[in-house]
C-alpha positions as CSV (number, residue, x, y, z in Angstrom):
1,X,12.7,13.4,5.9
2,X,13.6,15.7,8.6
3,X,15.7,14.6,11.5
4,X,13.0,14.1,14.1
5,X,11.4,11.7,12.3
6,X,11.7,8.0,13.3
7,X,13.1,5.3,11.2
8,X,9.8,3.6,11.4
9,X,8.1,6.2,9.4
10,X,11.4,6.2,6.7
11,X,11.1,2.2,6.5
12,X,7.2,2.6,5.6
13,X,8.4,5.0,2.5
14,X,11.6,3.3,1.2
15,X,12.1,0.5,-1.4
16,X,12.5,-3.3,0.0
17,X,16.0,-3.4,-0.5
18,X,17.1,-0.1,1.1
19,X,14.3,-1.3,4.1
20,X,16.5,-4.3,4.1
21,X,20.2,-2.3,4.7
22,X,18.4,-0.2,6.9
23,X,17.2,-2.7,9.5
24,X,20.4,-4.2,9.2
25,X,21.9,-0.9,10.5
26,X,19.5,-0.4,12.9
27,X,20.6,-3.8,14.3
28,X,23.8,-3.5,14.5
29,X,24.1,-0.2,15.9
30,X,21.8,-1.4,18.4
31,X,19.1,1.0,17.9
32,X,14.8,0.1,17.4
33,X,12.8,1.6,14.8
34,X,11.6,5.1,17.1
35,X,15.2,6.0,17.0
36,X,15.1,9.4,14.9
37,X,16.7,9.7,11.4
38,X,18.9,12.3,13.1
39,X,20.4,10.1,15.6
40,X,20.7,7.3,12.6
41,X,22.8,9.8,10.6
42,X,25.3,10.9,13.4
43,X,25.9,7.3,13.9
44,X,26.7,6.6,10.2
45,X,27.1,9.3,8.4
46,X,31.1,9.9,9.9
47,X,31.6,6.6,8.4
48,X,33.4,7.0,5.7
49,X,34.5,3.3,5.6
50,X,30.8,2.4,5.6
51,X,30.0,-0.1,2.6
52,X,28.3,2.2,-0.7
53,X,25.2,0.7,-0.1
54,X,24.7,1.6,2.9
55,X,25.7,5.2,2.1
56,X,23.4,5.2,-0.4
57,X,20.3,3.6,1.6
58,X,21.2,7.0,4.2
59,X,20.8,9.2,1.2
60,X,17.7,7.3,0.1
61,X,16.4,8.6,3.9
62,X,17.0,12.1,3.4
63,X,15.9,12.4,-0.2
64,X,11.9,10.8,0.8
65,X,9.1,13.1,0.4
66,X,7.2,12.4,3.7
67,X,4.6,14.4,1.8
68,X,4.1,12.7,-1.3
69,X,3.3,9.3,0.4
70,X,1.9,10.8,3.2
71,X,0.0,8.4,6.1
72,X,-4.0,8.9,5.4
73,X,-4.3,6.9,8.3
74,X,-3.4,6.6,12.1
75,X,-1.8,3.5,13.5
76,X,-5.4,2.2,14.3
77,X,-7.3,2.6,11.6
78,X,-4.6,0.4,9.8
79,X,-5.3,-2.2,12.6
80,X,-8.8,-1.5,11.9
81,X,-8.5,-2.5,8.3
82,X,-6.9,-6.0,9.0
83,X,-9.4,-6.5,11.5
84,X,-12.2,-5.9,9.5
85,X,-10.5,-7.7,6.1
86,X,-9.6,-11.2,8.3
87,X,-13.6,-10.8,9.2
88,X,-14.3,-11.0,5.0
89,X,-15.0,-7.7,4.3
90,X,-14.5,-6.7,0.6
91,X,-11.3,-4.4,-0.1
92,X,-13.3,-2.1,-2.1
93,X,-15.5,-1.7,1.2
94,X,-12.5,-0.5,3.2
95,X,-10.9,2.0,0.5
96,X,-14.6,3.8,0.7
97,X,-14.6,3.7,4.2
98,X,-11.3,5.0,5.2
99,X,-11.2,7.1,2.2
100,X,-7.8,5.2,0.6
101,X,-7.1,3.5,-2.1
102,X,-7.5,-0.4,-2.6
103,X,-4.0,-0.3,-2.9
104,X,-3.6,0.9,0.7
105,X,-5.6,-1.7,1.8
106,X,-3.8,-4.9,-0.2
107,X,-0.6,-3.5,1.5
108,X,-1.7,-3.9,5.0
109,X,-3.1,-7.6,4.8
110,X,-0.6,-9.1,2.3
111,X,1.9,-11.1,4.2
112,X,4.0,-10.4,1.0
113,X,4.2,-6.4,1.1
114,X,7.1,-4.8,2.7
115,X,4.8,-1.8,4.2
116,X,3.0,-2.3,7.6
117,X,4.7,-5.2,8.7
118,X,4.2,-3.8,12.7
119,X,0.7,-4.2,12.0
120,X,0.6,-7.8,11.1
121,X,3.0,-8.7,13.5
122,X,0.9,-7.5,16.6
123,X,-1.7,-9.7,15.5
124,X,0.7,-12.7,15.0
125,X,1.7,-11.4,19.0
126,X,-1.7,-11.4,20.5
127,X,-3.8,-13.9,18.4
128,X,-6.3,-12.8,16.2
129,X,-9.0,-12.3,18.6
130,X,-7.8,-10.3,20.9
131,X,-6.5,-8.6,17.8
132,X,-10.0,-7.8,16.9
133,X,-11.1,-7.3,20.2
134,X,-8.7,-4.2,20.5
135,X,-9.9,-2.6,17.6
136,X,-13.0,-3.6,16.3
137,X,-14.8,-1.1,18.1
138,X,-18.7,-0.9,18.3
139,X,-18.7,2.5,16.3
140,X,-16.1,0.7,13.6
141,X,-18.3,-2.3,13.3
142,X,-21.4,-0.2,12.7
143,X,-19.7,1.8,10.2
144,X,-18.2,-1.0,8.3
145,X,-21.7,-2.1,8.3
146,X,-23.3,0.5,6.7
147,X,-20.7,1.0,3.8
148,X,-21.0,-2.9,3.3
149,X,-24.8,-2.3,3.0
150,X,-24.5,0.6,0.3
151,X,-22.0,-1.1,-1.7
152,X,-24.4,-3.7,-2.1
153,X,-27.4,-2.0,-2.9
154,X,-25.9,0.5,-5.3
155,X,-26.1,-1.0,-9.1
156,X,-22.7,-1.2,-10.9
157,X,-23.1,-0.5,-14.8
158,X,-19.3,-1.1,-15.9
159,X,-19.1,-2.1,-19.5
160,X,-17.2,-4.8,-20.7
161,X,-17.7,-3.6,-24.5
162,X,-15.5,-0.2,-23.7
163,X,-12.5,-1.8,-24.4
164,X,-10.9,1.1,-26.2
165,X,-7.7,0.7,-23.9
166,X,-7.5,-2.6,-23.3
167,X,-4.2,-4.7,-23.8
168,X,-0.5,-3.9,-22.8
169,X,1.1,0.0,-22.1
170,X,4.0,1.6,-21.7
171,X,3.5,4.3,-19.8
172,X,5.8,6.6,-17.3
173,X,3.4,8.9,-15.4
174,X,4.2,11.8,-13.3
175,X,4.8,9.4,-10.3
176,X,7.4,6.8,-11.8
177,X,11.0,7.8,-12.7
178,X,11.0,4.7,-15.6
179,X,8.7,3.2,-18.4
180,X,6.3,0.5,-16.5
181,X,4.5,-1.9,-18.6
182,X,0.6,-2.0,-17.6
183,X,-1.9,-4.1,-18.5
184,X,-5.6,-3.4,-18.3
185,X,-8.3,-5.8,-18.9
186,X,-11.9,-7.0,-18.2
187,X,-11.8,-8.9,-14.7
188,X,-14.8,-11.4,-13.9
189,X,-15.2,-11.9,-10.0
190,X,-11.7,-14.3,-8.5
191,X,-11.8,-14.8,-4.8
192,X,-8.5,-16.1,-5.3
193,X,-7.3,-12.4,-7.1
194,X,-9.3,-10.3,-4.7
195,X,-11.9,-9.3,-7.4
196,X,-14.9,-8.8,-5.4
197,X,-16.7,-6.5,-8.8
198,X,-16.3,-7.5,-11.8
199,X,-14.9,-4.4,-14.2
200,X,-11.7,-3.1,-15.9
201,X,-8.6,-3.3,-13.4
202,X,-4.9,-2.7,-14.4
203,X,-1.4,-5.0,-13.5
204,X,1.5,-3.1,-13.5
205,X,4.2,-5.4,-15.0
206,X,7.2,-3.6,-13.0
207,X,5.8,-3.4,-9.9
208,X,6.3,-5.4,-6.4
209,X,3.4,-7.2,-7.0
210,X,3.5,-7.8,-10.4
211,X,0.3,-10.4,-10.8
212,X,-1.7,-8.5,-8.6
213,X,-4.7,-6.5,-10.4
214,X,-5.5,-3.1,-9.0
215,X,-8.4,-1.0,-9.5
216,X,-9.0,2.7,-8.4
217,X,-12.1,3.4,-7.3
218,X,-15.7,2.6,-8.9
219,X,-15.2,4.7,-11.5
220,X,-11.8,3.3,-13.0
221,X,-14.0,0.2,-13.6
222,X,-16.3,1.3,-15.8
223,X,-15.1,1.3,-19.0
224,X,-11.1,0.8,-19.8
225,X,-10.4,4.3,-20.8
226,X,-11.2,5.4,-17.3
227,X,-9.0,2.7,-15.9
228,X,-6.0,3.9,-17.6
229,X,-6.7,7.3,-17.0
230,X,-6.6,6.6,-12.9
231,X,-3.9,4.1,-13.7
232,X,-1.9,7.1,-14.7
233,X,-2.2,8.9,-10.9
234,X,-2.2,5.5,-9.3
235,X,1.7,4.0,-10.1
236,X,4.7,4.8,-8.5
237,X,8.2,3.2,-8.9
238,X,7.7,1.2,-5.9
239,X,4.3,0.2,-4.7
């Protein structure tokens, strides 16, 4: 991160438990979250009393690569996509439509995740309709529209015989530091899992959302080969 970068965009990027010392920080030293990383080191870094953790959460700030998880989405789009998922429309609707993956999208309406917390918040602030009143504009509600309607007119041949790689991995692609265990199996439609198309999907066992199945793209459903094969350029250490 360079130093003119806020600590918002550094909390966004950073595992839950340096996001937790960091806020902490941030609190005590009486600073918000546009306060750049810069102005956060001078504050701390002379420190050298400072507790190791907290040392090694500032370390954790410089060493993110703003690049690799780079935003494919402004501020409102995000909003967008909570708007438009409170109003029922399907995950995989959004990835197509904002061009990101259905992990993006689970991130930004589960209460749980650690990312875009600021986004659910400001709908907790202003009530949900006023909330969708700010963003759902008329061009955003046509063209949620319009993927809706092509999703569900285009025929989905995944095949629940390919079952090649089905079962439990062990896998450490070129995005994880450590082994993950993944599992990848045949999903039927589950409201209650946010399975919306029944095909192959994968968990990854030592993730931050450990029961949660993910899929990546249309393709990745077809057969389970193709699922682990975009399961492969999908994980990271930290989702």
């Amino acid at each position: 991160m360079g130093i003119k970068d806020t600590m918002a965009d550094v909390l966004e990027l950073v595992d839950p438990d340096s996001q937790a010392i960091l806020r902490d920080m941030l609190t005590r030293a009486g600073f918000n979250e546009q306060v750049t990383v810069g102005e956060m080191l001078n504050r701390f870094v002379p420190e050298n009393d400072s507790p190791k953790e907290e040392r090694m959460a500032l370390l954790h700030v410089m060493g993110v690569d703003k690049n690799k998880f780079a935003p494919k989405m402004t501020r409102d789009q995000r909003c967008q996509v909570l708007a438009l998922h409170r109003m029922g429309i399907k995950p995989e609707v959004l990835g197509k439509m904002f061009n990101v993956d259905r992990r993006t999208v689970t991130h930004i309406y589960t209460e749980a995740s650690p990312h875009y917390k600021a986004i659910r918040e400001e709908e907790a602030a202003i009530g949900r309709a006023a909330f969708n009143g700010k963003y759902l504009t008329y061009e955003t509600i046509n063209t949620a529209l319009a993927f809706n309607h092509q999703l569900s007119t285009t025929a989905v041949t995944n095949n629940k015989f390919a079952k090649g790689k089905a079962g439990i991995h062990t896998v450490n692609s070129k995005n994880c530091a450590y082994a993950h265990r993944v599992i990848i199996a045949w999903q039927d439609v589950n409201s209650d899992l946010n399975i919306d198309t029944e095909g192959w999907y994968y968990r990854d066992l030592d993730s931050d959302f450990p029961d949660t199945w993910f899929s990546v793209g249309e393709e990745s459903m077809r057969t389970s080969m193709a699922c682990y094969i975009a399961m492969l350029d999908d994980i990271t250490d930290k989702l």
